[in-house]
N, C-alpha and C positions, 0 to 999 in steps of 0.2 A: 278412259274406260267407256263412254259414252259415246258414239258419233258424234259431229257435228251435221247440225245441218246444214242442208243442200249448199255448198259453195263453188264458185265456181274455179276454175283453177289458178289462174290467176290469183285467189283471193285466198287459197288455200296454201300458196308456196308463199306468201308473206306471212300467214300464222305461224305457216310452218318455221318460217327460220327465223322469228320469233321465240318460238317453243324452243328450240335448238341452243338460241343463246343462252337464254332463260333456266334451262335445266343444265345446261353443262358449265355458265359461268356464274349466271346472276344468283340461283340457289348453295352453292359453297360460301360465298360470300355474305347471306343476310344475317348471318348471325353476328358478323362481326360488327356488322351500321349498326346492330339495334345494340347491342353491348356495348360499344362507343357513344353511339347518339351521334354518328357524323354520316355526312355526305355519301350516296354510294358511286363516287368519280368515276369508280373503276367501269361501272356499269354503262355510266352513257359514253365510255370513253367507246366502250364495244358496240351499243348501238350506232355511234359515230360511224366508226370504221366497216360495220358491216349495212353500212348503208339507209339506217332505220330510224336515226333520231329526226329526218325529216320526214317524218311517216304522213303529216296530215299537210304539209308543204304541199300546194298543187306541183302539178308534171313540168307544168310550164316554166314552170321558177328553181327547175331541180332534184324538189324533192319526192316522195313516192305516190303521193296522192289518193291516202287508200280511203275507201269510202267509209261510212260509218260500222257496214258490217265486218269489213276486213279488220278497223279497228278496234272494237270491241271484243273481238276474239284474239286478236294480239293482244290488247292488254289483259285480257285473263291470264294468259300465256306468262306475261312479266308476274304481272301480281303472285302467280305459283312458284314463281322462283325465289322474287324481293318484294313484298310488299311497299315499301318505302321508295322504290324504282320508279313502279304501277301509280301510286299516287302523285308522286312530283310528276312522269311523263304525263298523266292526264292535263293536270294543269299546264305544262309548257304545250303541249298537242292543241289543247283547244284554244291558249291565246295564238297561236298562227292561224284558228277559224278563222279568227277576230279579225285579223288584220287582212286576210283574205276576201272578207264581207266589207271591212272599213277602211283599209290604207289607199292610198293613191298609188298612182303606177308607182312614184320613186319610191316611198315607203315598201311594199311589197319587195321589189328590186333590192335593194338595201337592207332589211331583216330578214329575207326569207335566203338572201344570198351568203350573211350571216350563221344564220342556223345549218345550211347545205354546206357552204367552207370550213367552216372551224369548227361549230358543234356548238353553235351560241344556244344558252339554256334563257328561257322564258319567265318567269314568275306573273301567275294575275296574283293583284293585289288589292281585293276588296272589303275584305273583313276587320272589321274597327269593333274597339273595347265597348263594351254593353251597348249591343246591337246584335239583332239576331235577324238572320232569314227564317225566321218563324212566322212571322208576322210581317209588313210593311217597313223593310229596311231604311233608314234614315243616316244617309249620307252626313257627313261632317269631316269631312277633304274638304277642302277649298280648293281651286282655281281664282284666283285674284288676277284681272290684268294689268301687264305693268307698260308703261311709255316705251314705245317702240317697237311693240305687238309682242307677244309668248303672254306668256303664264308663271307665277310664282304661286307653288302647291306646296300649303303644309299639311297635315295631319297625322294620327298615330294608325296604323297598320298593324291586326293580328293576326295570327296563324297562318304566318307567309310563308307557305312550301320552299322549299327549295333554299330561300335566306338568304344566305351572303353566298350562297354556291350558284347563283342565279350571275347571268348577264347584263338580265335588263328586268325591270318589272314595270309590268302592266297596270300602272295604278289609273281608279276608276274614283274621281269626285263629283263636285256638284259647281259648276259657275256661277262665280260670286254674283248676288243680286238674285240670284231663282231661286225659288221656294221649293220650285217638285222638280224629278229629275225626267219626265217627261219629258222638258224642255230646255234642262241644265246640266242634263249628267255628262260626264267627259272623260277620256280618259286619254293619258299618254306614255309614253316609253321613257324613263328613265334609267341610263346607266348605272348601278349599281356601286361604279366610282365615284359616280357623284359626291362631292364633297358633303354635300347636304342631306345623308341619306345616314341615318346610323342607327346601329342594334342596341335596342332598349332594353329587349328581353331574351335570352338565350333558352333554348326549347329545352326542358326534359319533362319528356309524360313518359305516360305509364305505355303506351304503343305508340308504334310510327314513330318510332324515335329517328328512324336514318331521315325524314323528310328535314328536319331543321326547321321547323317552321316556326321562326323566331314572332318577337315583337319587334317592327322596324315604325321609325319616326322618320318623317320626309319633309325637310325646308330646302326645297330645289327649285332655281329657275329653270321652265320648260321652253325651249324653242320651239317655235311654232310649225316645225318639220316633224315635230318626233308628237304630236297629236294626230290619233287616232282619231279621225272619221270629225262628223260634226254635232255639234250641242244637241243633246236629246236620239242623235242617230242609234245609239246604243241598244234603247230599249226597241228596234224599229229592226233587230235580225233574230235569229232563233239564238236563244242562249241555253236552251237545255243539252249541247253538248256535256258541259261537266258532270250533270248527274245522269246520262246515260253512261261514259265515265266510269264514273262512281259504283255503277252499279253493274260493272266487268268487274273491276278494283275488288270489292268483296266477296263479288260471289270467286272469283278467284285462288282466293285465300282458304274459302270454305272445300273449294276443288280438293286444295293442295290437303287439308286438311282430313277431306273423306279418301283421299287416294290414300294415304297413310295408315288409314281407321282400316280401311281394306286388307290393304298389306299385314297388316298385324294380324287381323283377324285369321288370314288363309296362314299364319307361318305360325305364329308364339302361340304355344302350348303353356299351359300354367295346371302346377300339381294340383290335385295325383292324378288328375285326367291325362291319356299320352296320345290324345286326338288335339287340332288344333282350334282354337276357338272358337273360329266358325261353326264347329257343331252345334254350340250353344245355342237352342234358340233363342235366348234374349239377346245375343250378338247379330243374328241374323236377322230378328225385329229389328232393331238398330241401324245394322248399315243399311236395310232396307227401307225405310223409313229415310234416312239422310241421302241415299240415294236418289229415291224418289223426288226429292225436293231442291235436288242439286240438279238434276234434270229437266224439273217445271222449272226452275229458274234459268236455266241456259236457253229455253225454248222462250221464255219471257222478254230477256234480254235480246235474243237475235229479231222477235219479232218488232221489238221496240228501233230497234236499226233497221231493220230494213224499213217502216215505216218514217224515220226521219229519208232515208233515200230517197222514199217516195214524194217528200214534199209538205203532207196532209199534214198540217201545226196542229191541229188538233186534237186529231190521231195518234200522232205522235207523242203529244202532250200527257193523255190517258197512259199512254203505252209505258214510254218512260220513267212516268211515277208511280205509275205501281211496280215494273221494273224494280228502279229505284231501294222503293220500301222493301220487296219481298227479298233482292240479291242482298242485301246489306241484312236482312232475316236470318237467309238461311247461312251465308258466313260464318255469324255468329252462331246460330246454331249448330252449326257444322265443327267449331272448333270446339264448341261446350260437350257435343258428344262425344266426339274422339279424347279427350281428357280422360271423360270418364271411362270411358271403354281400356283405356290405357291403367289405369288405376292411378297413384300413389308416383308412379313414376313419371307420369305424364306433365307436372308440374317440375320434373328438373330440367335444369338448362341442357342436359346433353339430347334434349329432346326438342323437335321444334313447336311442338303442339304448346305448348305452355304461349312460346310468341307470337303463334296466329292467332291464339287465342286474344291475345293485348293487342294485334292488328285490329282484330275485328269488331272490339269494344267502338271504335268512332263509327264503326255504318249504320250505321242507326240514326245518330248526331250530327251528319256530315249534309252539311246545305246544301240540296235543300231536306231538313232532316227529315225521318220517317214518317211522324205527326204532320207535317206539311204536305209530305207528297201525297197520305190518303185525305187531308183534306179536301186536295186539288182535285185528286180523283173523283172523290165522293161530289165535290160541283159538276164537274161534268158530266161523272153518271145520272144527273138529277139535273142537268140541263140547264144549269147556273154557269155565269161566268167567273172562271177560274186565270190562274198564271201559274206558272213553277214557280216563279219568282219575279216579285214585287216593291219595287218601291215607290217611296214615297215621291 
């Protein structure tokens, strides 16, 4: 309903066929992941084949290379169709960042060759039972080394996207003997065959239910090929990919949500008026009002990318987290008003507003959660030293 800003063409025919799958495949489908609570296969089988699930793969290795603005506007594009899509591809999207900033030539070669040939899915895996990225995250992975170099990594793993529908995941500890991860944090690629790798906890929440983002426990030996970069390199590259992310992912949903709220408004007539609702001015308070805020948020969002483009961390750093906060706002918001604007009918299942609505309950919560990101903001509007994310 809105322009996009300025893209250039190039960056517009990947949103575009993006958009294209998204509406004609990926939205018939979401209702069924989230009523099941499974996998949406069918989905990246299509990004697969039409070229897209190596979207953030550089050119050189394959895959399409798009920058951060190209994908932040693709993933809106997903998230309007499958919410549960949108979320898992962010996190497989941004660990190929990762190994783009940290793997060696053969690493690179070898997983990004992976993801371009067969359609291998990613999982990061950093989030562990009472720990939060609210505050000063405190690793308990281990890395233990064993006689003849690798690594043996246990720990417990939550709200791992993707689950057993993953490849490989990206798990992120701490080297036995460090205290801060400054100097110890680590992480590596485990197979997901791994014998040593098994689901503790099977996912059913109240939204995102297609992600699967189980509880998984890992007692695996790591060969020392499949380590990611070196002890403490981690914190030493920009890691706000995921919560720029993050903050397509919902405003996305809210998109899908006000396009809806709109539609209604210009067509359904409700008695004894035989004008359509849009007359009303408290409907047209309304969409105009969610309008407005679905607009500051897209213009929020693209400026926050093209500022990562640009380089400036700190810039970006501002941009992002208020990004961040506000797109994961007005989702929610976006889905709380179209409800109401729908009445009574809005909550049944043959309707999708009820499940963006459950989509859009975690942007708020989703690390780095809302309360963190205006903290961050708030330090470096007041010229304090901040992070998106921190650990110990």
């Amino acid at each position: 309903m809105f322009p996009l800003p300025a893209l250039t063409d190039e960056q517009r025919a990947v949103v575009e066929r993006v958009a294209a799958l998204s509406r004609e495949r990926f939205a018939p489908r979401a209702a069924r992941y989230d009523a099941d609570s499974t996998f949406p296969y069918e989905n990246y089988a299509d990004l697969h084949a039409a070229g897209l699930h190596a979207l953030t793969v550089p050119r050189e290795y394959g895959g399409v290379g798009a920058d951060p603005v190209t994908y932040v506007h693709a993933l809106r594009e997903i998230a309007r169709g499958c919410s549960a899509t949108a979320l898992t591809f962010n996190m497989h999207s941004t660990v190929t960042t990762f190994v783009a900033a940290l793997g060696t030539e053969e690493q690179k070669r070898r997983y990004f060759g992976e993801v371009v040939g067969r359609g291998a899915r990613i999982a990061s895996i950093t989030s562990e039972p009472e720990q939060s990225f609210r505050d000063k995250f405190v690793l308990n992975t281990v890395f233990r080394p064993v006689a003849g170099g690798g690594y043996r990594v246990s720990g417990v793993k939550q709200f791992c996207s993707l689950g057993d529908a993953a490849d490989y995941f990206f798990v992120t500890g701490i080297l036995e003997g460090h205290a801060s991860a400054r100097d110890g944090v680590i992480s590596a690629m485990i197979p997901s065959r791994d014998a040593g790798v098994k689901i503790e906890g099977t996912w059913n929440a109240t939204g995102m239910r297609g992600t699967i983002s189980h509880t998984i426990r890992y007692d695996c030996a790591v060969d020392p090929a499949n380590v990611i970069g070196r002890p403490g390199q981690y914190l030493t590259i920009d890691l706000q990919g995921f919560a720029l992310g993050y903050a397509a992912v919902y405003l996305g949903i809210g998109e899908a949500a006000f396009e809806y709220m709109a539609e209604m408004a210009r067509t359904k007539t409700m008695r004894p008026s035989t004008e359509p609702m849009s007359h009303h001015p408290l409907v047209q308070r309304t969409v105009a009002e969610v309008g407005t805020q679905i607009r500051a948020a897209r213009l929020l969002l693209h400026e926050a990318a093209t500022l990562k483009m640009q380089g400036d961390r700190e810039a970006t750093m501002l941009a992002v987290n208020q990004a961040k906060t506000y797109c994961a706002d007005v989702g929610l918001m976006a889905t709380e008003r179209a409800l109401r604007l729908a009445g009574g009918r809005g909550i049944l299942k043959d309707m999708p507003l009820e499940r963006w609505h459950r989509d859009a309950l975690a942007g708020p919560v989703m690390p780095p959660a809302n309360d963190r990101c205006l903290e961050t903001a708030g330090k470096l509007l007041c010229g304090l030293r901040a992070a998106t994310l921190e650990f110990q």
